[in-house]
Each structure stands twice: as structure tokens, then as C-alpha cells.
C-alpha positions in Angstrom: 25.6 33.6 21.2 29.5 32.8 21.5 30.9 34.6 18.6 34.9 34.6 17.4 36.3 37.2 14.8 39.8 35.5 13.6 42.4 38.7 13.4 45.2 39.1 14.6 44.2 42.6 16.3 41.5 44.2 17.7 43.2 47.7 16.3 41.9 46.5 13.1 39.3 49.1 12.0 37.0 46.4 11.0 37.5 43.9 13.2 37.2 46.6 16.3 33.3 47.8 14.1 32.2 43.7 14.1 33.1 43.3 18.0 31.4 46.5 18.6 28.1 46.0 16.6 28.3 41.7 18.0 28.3 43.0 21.7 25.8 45.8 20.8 23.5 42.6 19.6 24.2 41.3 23.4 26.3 38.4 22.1 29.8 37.4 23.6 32.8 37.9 21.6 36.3 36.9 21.4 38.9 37.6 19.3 41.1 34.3 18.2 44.5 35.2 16.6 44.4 32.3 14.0 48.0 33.0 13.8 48.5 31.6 17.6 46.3 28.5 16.9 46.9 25.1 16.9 44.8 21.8 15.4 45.7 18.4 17.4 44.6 15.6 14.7 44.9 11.8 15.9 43.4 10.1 19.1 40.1 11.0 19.8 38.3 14.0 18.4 40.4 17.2 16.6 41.1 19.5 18.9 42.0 23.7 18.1 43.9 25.3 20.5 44.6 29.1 21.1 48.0 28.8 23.0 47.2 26.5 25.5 43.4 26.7 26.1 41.1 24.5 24.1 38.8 26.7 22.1 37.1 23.3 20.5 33.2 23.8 21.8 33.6 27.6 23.0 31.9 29.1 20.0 28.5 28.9 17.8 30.5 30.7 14.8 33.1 32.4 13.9 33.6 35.1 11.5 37.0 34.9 9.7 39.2 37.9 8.7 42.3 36.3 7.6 45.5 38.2 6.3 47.4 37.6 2.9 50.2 36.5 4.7 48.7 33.7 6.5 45.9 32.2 4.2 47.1 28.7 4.2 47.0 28.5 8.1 44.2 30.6 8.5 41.9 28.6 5.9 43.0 25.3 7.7 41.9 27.0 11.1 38.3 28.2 9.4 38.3 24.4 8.1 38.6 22.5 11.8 35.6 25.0 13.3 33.6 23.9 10.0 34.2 19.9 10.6 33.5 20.8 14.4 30.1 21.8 13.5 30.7 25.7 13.6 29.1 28.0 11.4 31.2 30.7 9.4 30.8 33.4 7.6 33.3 32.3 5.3 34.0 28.6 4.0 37.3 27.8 4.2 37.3 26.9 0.4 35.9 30.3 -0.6 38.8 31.8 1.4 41.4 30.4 -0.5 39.8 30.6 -3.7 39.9 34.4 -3.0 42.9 35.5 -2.0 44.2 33.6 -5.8 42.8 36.0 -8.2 43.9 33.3 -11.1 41.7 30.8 -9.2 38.9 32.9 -8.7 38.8 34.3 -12.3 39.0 30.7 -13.7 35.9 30.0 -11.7 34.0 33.3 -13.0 35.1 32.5 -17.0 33.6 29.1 -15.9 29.8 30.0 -14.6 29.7 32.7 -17.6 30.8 36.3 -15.1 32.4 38.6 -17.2 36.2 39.8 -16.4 38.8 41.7 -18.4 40.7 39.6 -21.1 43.3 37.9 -18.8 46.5 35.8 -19.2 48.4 33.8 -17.2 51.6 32.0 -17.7 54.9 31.0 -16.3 56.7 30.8 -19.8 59.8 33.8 -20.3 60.3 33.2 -23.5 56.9 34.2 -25.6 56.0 37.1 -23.1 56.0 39.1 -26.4 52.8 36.8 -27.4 51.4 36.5 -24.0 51.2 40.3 -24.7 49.9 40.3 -28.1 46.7 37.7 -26.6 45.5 40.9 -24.9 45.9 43.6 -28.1 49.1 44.5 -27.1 49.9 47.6 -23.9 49.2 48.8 -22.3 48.5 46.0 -19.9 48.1 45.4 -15.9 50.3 43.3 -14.3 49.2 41.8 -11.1 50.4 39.3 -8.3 48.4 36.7 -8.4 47.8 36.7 -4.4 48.3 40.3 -3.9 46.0 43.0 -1.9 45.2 46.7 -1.3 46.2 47.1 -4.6 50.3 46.1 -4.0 51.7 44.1 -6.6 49.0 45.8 -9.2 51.9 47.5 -12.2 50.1 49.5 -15.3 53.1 48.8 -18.3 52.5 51.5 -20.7 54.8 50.0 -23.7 55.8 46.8 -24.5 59.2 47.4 -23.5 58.7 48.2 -20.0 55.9 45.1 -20.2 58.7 43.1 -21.3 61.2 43.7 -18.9 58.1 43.9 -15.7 56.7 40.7 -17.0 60.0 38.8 -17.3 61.2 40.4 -13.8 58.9 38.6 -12.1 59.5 34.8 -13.9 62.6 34.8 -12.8 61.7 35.6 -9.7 59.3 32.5 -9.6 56.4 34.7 -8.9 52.8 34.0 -9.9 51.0 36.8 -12.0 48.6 37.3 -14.0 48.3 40.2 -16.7 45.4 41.6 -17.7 44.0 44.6 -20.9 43.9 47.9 -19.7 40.5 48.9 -19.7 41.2 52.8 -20.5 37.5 53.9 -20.0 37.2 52.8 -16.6 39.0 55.8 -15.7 41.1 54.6 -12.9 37.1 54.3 -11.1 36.4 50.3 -9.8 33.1 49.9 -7.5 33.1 47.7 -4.3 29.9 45.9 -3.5 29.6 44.8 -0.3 27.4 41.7 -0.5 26.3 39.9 2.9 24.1 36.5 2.8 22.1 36.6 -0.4 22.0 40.6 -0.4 24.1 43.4 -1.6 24.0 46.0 1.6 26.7 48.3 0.6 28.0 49.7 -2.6 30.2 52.8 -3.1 32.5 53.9 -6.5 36.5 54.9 -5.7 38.7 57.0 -7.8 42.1 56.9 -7.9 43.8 60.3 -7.5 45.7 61.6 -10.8 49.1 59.8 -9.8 47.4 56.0 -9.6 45.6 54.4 -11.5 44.4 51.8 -8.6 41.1 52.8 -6.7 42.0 51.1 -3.7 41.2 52.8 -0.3 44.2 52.1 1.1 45.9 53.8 -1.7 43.5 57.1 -0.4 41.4 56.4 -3.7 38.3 58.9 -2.9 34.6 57.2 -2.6 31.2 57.7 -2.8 27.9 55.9 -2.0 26.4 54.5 -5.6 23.1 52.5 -6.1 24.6 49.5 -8.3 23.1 48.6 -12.0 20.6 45.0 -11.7 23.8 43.4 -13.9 26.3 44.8 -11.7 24.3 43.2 -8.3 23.6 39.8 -10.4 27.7 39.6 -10.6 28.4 40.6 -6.9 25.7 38.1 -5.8 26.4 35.1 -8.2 30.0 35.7 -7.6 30.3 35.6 -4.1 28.0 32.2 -4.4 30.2 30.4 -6.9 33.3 31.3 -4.4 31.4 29.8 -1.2 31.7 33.0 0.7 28.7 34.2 3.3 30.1 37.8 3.4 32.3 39.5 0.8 33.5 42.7 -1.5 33.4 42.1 -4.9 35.3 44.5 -7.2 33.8 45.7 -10.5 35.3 48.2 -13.7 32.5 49.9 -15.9 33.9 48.8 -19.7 32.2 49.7 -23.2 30.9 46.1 -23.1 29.7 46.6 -19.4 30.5 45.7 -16.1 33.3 43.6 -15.3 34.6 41.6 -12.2 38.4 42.4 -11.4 38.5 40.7 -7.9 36.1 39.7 -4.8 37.7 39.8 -1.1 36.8 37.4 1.6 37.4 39.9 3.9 36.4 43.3 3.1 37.2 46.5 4.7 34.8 48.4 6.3 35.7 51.5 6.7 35.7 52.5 3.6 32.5 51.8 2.5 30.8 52.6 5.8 32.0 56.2 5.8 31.1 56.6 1.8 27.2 55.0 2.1 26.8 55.6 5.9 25.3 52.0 6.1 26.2 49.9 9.4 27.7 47.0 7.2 29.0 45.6 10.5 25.6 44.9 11.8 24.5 43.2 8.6 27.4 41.0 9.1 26.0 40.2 12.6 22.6 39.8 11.9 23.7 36.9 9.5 25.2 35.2 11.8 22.4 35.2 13.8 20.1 33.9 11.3 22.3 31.1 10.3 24.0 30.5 13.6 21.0 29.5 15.0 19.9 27.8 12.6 22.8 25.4 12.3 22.0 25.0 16.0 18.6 23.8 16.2 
């Protein structure tokens, strides 16, 4: 089978384990920098270019691993190999759905997932009452696109919410802010969840200075055997978004688990050091069984 990761490196940690475990498998793989590609729409059939070669037919699927920076082009890139017939691991849809946490925490209040109490608005002048919606601080403060928990702010008094909150109005930047849920103890749990199957879970703790568990932040991890509510939201959440493979980001609260985020492109190394679990080579057995598939 032809596979393409879409990174922009192959010094990506995870995007170097998926070529390795794909050419283990006995498949060829290329990486495509969707950064360097190109649609042609108009006369005769759409066309994606990487620089100048025509990468149209090359490739059975592709497995996307798009950057914050570049969604919008990414996305359109996953969306020409979907018309062309390609399969992906990722819709193009569930991508941008995503990387929006506002977006993806509208469709969760929607199908009945439980999150934190959340508010969003673009309104400086009642950010007093946007407050008050959520019990008062402290509260999280959070870009609405960000990642690897940048742009996440804990305001510990209404004062310093105030002036965080009204900071970034004026800056016309999208946020959200969310209740601080003190008991999860700066702990979140990733579950890795590939097809129709969680494969990977592992708990991170921030260390005493940060209060965000990401792993990228050196938040320390361990391999943990996920509750049968906490698997029902990874799995019904990563179907509601349209995503084949994907990391979905959990808090234990008094009124139990709740969904904070899922990512279309999850990290691997992370969780494949903490559970020792080859995550990579789920990833390419599913596209084998549904690569294939499309094909016949």
C-alpha cells in the first residue's frame, strides 16, 4: 500500500514512529509537507500538487498530522485526497472541528458529553457577568485554537480575570473561559482512541508550578486502565467529531468525568513511553483495514 503522513518533518517524534511502524508493515511511505502543496481546481479533474510533481493518484491514504498554524490549508489538502477517493485517517471536517475547542465543545453539549461549565463571548463590557455564569474565580482562560497547553491562563481573582479576559478582546482574540475544577488536581487523562477502540490511556500531572498536564509542559505520566464512562466519552467523542484516530482529553470532577479537549493529531510519545503500547502500529493497522476496503 502507498501511504502519506502530512507533516511538515520527518524529525517529528510521531510522525518519524508512523513511517517506521508503516514500512515495518511492508508498505511504501512518503511524507507530503501539506504546507508545500497546491490544489489546481477548473478544467478537467482537481489536481494536488507537491511542488511540482502531481501527487493526485500516488496514494491509497493518507494519514494527516496537521499543525495549529496551518489548519485552514491543511484541512483543504486532507479535503482534495477525500473527493479524490483517498481514505484518511482523519476527515477534513473533524480536523477543523478540533483544533476550535468552542466548536468542538458546542458539538459535545449537543450529543449529551459532559464538559466543564464553559463561556464564550466577545462582549468587554459584562466580563464581570460572564464571570459570575461560572460561580465566580477562579476560572481558566483559554485560546480558543490553542495547543500543548499555550494560551491555557488559571485567573485566581476576579481582578486579574478581569483585566486577562478584557486583554484579550481588545486584542480581537477568540477564547473561551471555563470553572476551575479544583479537584482535578492539576491531573487530565489522554485516551488514545484509534477506529472504534481506545488502545492507549495514560493520566499526566502537572508539576507544582502548572497547573496544565500537558507533556510538552514535562507534566509526568502514567499508564491507567480508563473507567467504562470515561471510554464511552473518548469513543462517542471522537465519532461525533468525524475523526478515525484521536486523543481525547478528560478531568476527574465530583460529578465525574469530563471532556476538556480531543486532538486530531495526538502525540505519541508520550503515551507510548507511559503504557509501552505501539500506538503507531494501531494507527497502521487501521489503515489497512479500511484502506483496502475503500479499495475493493
Amino acid at each position: 500500500m502507498n501511504i502519506a503522513i502530512l507533516s511538515v518533518s520527518l524529525n517529528v517524534h510521531s510522525t518519524k514512529r508512523i513511517v517506521e511502524e508503516a514500512q515495518r508493515a511492508g508498505h511504501y511511505v512518503e511524507l507530503i509537507d501539506h504546507t508545500k502543496c497546491s490544489v489546481k481546481l477548473g478544467e478537467g479533474n482537481p489536481k494536488i500538487y507537491m511542488g511540482e510533481d502531481d501527487v493526485t493518484d500516488e496514494f491509497d491514504a493518507i494519514i494527516p498530522r496537521i499543525g495549529a498554524k496551518v489548519t485552514r490549508h491543511g484541512a483543504a489538502i486532507v479535503k482534495q485526497f477525500e473527493v479524490n477517493g483517498v481514505f484518511s485517517t482523519a476527515r477534513s471536517l473533524g480536523i477543523t472541528r478540533a483544533r476550535n475547542k468552542v466548536r468542538t465543545l458546542q458539538i459535545m453539549a449537543r450529543k449529551g458529553i459532559p464538559i466543564p461549565e464553559t463561556v464564550f463571548s466577545i462582549n468587554p463590557d459584562n466580563i464581570e457577568e460572564q464571570i459570575k455564569l461560572l460561580g465566580g474565580p477562579p476560572v481558566i482562560i483559554k485560546l480558543q485554537e490553542g495547543t500543548h497547553g499555550l494560551g491555557v491562563i488559571l485567573a485566581e481573582s476576579k481582578k486579574s480575570a478581569k483585566s486577562i479576559i478584557d486583554t484579550f478582546y481588545k486584542m480581537d482574540t477568540s477564547i473561551l473561559i471555563q470553572k476551575y475544577i479544583e479537584e482535578a488536581n492539576g491531573e487530565d487523562i489522554r485516551i488514545i482512541v484509534v477506529g472504534s477502540r481506545v488502545v492507549a490511556s495514560m493520566k499526566r500531572k502537572s508539576d507544582l508550578d502548572d497547573f496544565r498536564s500537558n507533556v510538552h509542559r514535562g507534566a509526568e505520566t502514567e499508564a491507567i486502565n480508563p473507567t467504562a464512562k470515561e471510554r464511552y466519552i473518548a469513543l462517542n467523542a471522537t465519532k461525533y467529531l468525524g475523526l478515525g484516530v484521536a486523543g481525547v482529553d478528560l478531568i476527574r470532577s465530583k460529578k465525574g468525568p469530563l471532556l476538556i479537549e480531543v486532538n486530531a493529531s495526538p502525540g505519541l510519545k508520550g503515551v507510548e513511553g507511559a503504557t509501552g503500547i505501539n500506538v503507531a502500529a494501531h494507527i497502521v493497522k487501521f489503515v489497512e483495514r479500511n484502506a483496502f476496503r475503500r479499495r475493493k
